[in-house]
TIDREN-28699 format. One record per atom (N, C-alpha, C, CB): chain; residue in one letter; x, y, z. Coordinates in pm, whole numbers, plus 50000, padded with zeros to 5 digits. Glycine has a CB too. Example, Ala and Ser with C-alpha at 12.3 -4.5 7.8 and 13.67 -1.06 7.14 Angstrom:
chain_res_u_v_w
A_A_51319_49431_50780
A_A_51230_49550_50780
A_A_51320_49670_50780
A_A_51131_49553_50905
A_S_51285_49775_50708
A_S_51367_49894_50714
A_S_51290_50003_50787
A_S_51408_49940_50572
# end
This chain:
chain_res_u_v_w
A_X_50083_49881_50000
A_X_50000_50000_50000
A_X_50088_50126_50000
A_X_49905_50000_50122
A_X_50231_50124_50063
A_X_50260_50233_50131
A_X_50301_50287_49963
A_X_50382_50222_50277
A_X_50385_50174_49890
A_X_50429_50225_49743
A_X_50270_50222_49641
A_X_50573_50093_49669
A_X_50195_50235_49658
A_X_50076_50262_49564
A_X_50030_50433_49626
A_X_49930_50116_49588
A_X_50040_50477_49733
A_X_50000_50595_49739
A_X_50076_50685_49853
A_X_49861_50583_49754
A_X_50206_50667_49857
A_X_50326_50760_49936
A_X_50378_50862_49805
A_X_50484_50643_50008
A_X_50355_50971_49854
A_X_50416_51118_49764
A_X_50499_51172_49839
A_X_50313_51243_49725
A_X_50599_51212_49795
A_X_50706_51352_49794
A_X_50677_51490_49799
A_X_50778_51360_49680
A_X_50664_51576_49857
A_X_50664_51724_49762
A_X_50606_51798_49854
A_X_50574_51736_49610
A_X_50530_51913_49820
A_X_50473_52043_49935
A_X_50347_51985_49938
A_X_50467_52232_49885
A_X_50222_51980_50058
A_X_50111_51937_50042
A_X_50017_52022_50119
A_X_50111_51807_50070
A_X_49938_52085_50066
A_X_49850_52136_50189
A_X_49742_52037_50219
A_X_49778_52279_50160
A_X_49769_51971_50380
A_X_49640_51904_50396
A_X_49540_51980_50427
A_X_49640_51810_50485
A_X_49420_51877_50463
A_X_49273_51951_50518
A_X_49260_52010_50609
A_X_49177_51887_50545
A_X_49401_51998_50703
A_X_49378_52060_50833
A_X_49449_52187_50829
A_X_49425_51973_50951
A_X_49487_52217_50681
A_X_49527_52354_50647
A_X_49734_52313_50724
A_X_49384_52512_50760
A_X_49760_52235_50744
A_X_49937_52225_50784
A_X_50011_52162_50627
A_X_49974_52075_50952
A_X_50082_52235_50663
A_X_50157_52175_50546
A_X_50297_52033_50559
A_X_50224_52318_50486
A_X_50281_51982_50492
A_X_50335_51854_50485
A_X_50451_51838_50339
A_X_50195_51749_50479
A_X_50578_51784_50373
A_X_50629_51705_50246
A_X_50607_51602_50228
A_X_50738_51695_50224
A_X_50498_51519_50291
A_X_50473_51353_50275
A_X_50331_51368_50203
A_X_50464_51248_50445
A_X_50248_51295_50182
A_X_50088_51269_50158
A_X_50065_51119_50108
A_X_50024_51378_50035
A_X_50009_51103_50175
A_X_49963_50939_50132
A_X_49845_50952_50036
A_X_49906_50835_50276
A_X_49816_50987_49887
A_X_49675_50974_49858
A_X_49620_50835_49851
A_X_49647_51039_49735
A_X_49534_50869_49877
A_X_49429_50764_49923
A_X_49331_50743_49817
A_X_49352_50806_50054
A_X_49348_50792_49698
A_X_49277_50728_49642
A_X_49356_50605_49494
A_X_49180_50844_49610
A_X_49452_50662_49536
A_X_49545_50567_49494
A_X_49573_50396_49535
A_X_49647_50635_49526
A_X_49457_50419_49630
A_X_49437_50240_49676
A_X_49334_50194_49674
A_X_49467_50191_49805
A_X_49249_50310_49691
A_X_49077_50310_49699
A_X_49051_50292_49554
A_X_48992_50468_49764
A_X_49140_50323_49441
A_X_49068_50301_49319
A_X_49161_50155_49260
A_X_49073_50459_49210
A_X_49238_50092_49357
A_X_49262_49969_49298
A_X_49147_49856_49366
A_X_49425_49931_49326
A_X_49149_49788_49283
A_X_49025_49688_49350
A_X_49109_49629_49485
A_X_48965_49533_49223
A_X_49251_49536_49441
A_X_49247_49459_49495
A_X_49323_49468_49654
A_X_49279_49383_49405
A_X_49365_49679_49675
A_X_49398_49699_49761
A_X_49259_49739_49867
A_X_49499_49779_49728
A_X_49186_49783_49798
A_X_49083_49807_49856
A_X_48987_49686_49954
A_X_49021_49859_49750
A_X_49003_49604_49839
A_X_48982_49477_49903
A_X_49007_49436_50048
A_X_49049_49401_49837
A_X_49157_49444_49994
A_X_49247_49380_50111
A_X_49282_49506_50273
A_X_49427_49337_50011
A_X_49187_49618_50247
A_X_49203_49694_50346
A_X_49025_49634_50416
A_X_49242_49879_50290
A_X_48927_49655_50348
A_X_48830_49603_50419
A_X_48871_49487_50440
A_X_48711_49606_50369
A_X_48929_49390_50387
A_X_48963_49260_50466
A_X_48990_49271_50608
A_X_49082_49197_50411
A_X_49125_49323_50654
A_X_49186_49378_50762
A_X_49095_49462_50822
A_X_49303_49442_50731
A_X_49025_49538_50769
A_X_49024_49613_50879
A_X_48879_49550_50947
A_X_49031_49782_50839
A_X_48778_49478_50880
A_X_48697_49436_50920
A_X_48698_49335_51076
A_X_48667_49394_50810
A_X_48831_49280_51128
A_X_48870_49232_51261
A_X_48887_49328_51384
A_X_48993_49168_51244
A_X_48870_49504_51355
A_X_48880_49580_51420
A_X_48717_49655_51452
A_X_48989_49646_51363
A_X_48654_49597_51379
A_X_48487_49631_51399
A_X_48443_49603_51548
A_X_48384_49525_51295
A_X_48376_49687_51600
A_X_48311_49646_51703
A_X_48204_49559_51687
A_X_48276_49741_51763
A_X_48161_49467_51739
A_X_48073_49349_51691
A_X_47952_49388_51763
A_X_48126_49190_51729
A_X_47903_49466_51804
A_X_47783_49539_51821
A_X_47746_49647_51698
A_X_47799_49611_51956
A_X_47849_49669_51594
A_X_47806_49764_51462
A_X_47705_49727_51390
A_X_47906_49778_51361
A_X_47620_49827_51435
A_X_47468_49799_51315
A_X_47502_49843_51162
A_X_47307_49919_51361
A_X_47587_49916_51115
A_X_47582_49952_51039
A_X_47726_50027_51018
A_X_47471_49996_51039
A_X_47759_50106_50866
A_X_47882_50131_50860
A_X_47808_50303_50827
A_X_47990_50026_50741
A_X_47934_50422_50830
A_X_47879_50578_50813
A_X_48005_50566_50735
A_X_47851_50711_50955
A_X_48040_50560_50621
A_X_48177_50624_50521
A_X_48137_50808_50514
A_X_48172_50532_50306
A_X_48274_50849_50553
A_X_48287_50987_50530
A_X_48280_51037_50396
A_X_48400_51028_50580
A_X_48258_51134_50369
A_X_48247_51204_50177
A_X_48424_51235_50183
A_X_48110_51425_50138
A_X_48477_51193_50148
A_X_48451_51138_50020
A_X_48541_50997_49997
A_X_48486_51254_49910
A_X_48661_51000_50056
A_X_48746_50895_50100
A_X_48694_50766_50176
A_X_48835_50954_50180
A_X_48616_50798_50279
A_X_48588_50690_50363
A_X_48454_50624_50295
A_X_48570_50740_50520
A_X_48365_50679_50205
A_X_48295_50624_50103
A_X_48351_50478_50064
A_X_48300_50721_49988
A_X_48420_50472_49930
A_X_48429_50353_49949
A_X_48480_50253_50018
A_X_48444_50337_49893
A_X_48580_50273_50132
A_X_48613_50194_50245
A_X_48518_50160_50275
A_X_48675_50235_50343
A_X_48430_50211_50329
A_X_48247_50099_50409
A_X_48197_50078_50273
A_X_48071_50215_50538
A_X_48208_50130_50179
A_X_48128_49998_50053
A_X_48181_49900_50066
A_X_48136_50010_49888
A_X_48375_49869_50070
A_X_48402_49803_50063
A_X_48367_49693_50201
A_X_48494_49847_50014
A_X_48392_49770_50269
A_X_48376_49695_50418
A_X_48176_49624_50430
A_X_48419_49862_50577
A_X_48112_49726_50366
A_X_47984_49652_50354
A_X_47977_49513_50302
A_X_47901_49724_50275
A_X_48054_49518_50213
A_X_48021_49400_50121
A_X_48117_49269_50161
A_X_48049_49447_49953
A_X_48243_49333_50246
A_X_48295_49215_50308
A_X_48231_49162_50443
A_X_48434_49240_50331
A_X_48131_49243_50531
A_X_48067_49212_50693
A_X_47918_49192_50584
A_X_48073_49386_50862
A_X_47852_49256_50514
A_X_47675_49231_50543
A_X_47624_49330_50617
A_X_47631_49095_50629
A_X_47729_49427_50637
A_X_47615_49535_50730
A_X_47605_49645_50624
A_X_47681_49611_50906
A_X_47510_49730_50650
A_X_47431_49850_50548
A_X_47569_49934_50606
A_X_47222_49929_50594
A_X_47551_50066_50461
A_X_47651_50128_50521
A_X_47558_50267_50475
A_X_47824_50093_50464
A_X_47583_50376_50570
A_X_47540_50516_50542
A_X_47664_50581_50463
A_X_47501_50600_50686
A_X_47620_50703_50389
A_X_47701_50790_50314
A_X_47681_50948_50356
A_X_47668_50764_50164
A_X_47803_51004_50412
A_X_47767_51074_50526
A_X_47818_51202_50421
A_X_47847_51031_50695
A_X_47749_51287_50391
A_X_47826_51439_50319
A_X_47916_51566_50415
A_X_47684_51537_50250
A_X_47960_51613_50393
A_X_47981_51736_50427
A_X_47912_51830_50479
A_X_48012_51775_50358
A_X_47791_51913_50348
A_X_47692_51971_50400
A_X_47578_51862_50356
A_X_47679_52122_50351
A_X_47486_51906_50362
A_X_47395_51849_50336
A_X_47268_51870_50188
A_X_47358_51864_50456
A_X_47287_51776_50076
A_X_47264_51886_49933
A_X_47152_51911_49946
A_X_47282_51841_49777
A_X_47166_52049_49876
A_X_46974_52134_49879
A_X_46845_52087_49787
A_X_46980_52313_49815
A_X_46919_52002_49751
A_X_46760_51897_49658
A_X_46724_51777_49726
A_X_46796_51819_49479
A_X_46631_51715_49686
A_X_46612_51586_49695
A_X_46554_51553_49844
A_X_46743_51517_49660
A_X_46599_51510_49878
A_X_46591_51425_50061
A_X_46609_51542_50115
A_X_46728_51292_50131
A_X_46744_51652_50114
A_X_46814_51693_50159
A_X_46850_51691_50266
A_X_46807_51751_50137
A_X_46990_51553_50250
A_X_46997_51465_50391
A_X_47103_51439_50406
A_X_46929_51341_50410
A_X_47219_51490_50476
A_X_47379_51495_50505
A_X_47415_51331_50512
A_X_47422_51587_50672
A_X_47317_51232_50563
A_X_47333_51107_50594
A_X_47265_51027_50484
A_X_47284_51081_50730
A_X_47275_50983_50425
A_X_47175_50885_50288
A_X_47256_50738_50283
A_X_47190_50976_50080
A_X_47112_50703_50299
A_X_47105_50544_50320
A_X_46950_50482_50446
A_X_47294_50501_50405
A_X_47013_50407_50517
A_X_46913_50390_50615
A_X_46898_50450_50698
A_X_46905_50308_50662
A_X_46809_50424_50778
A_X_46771_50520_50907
A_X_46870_50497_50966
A_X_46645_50499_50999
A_X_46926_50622_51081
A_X_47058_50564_51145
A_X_47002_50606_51297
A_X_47231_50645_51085
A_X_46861_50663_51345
A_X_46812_50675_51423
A_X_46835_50566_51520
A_X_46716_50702_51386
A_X_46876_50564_51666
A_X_46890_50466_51742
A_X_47025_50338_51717
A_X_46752_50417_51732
A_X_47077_50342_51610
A_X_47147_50251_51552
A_X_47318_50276_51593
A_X_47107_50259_51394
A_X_47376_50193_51649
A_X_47562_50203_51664
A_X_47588_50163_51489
A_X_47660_50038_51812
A_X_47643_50286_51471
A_X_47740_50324_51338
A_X_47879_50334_51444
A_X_47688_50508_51232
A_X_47948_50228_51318
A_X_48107_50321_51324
A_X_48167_50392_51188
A_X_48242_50207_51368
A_X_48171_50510_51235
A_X_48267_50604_51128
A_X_48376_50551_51077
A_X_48323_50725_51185
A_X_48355_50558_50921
A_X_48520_50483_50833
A_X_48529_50597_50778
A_X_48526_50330_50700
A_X_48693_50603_50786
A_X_48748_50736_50680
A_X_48837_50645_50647
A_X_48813_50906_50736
A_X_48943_50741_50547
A_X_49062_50701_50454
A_X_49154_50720_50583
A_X_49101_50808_50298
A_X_49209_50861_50548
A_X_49320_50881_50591
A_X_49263_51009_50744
A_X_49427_50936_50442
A_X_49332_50969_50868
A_X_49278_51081_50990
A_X_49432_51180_50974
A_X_49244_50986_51200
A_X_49433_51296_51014
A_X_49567_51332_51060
A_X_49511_51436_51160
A_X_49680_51389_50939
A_X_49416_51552_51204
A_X_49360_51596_51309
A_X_49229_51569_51359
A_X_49370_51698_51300
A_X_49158_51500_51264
A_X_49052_51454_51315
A_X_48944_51540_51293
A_X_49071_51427_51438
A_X_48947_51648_51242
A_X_48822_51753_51188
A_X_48728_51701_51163
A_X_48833_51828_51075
A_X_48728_51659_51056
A_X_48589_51638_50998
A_X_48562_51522_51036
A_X_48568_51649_50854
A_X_48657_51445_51096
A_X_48578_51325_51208
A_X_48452_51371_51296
A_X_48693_51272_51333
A_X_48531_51459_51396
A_X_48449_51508_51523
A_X_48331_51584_51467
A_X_48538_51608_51629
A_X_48330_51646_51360
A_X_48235_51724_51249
A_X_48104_51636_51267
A_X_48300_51720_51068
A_X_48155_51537_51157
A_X_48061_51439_51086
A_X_47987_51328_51218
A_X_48168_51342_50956
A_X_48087_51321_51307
A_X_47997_51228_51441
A_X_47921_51333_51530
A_X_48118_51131_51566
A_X_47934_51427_51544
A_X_47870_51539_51627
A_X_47682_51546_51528
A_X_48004_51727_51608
A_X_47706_51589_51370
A_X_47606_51543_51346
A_X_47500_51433_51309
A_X_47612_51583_51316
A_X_47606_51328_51334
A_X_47538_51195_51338
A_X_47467_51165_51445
A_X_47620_51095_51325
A_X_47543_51189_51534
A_X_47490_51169_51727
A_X_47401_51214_51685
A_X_47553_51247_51884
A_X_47383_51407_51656
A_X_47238_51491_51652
A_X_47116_51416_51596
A_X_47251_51624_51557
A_X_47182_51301_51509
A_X_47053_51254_51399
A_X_47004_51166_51472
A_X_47084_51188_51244
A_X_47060_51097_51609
A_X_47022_51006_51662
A_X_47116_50837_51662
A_X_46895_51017_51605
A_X_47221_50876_51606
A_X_47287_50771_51583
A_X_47371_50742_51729
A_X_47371_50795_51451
A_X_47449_50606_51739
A_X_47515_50551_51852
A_X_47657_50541_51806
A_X_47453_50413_51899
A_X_47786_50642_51848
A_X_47869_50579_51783
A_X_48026_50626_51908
A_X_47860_50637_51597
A_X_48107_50548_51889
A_X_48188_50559_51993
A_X_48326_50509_51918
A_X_48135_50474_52126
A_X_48335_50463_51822
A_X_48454_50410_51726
A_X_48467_50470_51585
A_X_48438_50256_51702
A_X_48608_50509_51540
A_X_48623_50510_51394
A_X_48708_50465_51350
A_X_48624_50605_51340
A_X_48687_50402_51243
A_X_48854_50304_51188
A_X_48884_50381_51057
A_X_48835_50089_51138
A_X_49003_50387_51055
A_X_49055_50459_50910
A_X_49178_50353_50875
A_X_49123_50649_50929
A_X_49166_50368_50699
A_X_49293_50350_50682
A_X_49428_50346_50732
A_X_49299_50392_50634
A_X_49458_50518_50698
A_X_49613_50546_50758
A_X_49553_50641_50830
A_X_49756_50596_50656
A_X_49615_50641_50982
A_X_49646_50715_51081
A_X_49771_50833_51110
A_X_49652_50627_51154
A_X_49752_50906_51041
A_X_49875_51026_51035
A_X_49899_51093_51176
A_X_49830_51159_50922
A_X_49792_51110_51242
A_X_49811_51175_51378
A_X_49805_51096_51508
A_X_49712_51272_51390
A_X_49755_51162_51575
A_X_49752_51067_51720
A_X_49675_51032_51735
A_X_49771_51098_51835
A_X_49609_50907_51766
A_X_49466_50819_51806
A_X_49419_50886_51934
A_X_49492_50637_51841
A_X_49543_50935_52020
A_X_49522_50955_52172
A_X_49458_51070_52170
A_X_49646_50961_52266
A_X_49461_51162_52033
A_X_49465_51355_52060
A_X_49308_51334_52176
A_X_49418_51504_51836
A_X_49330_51463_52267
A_X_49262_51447_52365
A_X_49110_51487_52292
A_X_49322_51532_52490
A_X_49076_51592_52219
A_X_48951_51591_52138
A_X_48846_51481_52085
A_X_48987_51639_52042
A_X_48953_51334_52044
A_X_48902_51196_52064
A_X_48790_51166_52140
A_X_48991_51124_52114
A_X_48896_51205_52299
A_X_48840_51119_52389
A_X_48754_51207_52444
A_X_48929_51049_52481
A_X_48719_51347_52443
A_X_48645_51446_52481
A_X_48533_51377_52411
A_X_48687_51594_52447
A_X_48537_51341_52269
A_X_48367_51326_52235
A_X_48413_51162_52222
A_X_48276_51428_52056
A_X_48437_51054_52329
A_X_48407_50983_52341
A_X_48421_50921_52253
A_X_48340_50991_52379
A_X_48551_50901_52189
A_X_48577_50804_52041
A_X_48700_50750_52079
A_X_48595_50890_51875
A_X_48678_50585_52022
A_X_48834_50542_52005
A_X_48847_50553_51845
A_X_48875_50367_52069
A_X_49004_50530_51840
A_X_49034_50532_51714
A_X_49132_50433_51684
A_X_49070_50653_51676
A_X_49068_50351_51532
A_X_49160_50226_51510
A_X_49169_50245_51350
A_X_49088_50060_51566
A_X_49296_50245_51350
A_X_49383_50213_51186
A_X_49410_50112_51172
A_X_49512_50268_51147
A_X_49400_50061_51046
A_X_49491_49976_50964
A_X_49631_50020_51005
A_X_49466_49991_50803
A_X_49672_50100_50944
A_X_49855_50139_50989
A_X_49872_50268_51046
A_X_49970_50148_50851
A_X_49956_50305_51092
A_X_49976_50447_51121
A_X_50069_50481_50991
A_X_50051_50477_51280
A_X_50107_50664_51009
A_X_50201_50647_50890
A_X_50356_50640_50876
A_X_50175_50741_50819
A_X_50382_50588_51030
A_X_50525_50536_51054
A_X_50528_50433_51033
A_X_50583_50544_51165
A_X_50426_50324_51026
A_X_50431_50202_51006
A_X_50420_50116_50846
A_X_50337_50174_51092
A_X_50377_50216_50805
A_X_50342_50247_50611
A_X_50515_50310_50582
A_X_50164_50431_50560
A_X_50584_50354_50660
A_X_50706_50414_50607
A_X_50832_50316_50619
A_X_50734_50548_50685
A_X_50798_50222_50744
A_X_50903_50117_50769
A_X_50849_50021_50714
A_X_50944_50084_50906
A_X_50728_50023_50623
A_X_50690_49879_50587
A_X_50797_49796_50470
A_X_50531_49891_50522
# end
């Protein structure tokens, strides 16, 4: 994985810091058979009370497709904002009312739009206390985590993608 999507160069991430590393992530997410092999793995880190999967927009999308189709559980598709047609529904899929979702992303490195996207999930009524990502760039421990009551589990961190 680490040689299908490890870059060189200036990067501005999402959390607005700048970086000479970047792992893109969709550089694995659009191979089948890595993709595969990450819902494989990561599916042993599920909490076995998960009703269901929440993939983040836009990365963590297909990780819980993928992960749907390797467990059998429904997965929600969680947006950003929420679009002004249709449903107009930040969460699309099943009801997630009452239900333990765990949040899948790609790649975490501060956790933004983690704590974002579960703050309005909780609001919707959802149960969620876990998120598994891909690659882990930052700290699982950052105290904001554990303020809203989340653990956090990777596939790799990105020291462990660097010595791989």
């Amino acid at each position: 994985m680490f040689s299908a999507c490890y870059l060189k160069g200036t990067f501005k991430l999402r959390s607005g810091q700048i970086s000479n590393e970047y792992f893109d992530k969709y550089r694995f997410e659009s191979q089948p058979e890595l993709l595969r092999s990450v819902a494989f793995h990561l599916k042993s880190q599920l909490p076995s009370d998960t009703q269901a999967l929440a993939g983040l927009e836009m990365g963590g999308i297909p990780i819980a497709t993928a992960l749907s189709l390797e467990t059998g559980l429904p997965v929600v598709f969680v947006r950003k904002t929420p679009k002004e047609y249709g449903t107009c529904l930040f969460a699309e899929g099943i009801d997630i009312q009452n239900k333990k979702l765990c949040v899948i992303e790609d790649v975490i490195t501060t956790g933004g739009q983690v704590l974002i996207s579960t703050e309005d999930l909780r609001k919707s009524g959802a149960i969620i206390d876990t998120v598994l990502c891909a690659i882990l760039r930052g700290d699982k421990n950052n105290p904001q985590f554990k303020n809203a009551n989340l653990t956090i589990k990777s596939l790799f961190s990105a020291d462990e993608l660097k010595q791989a």
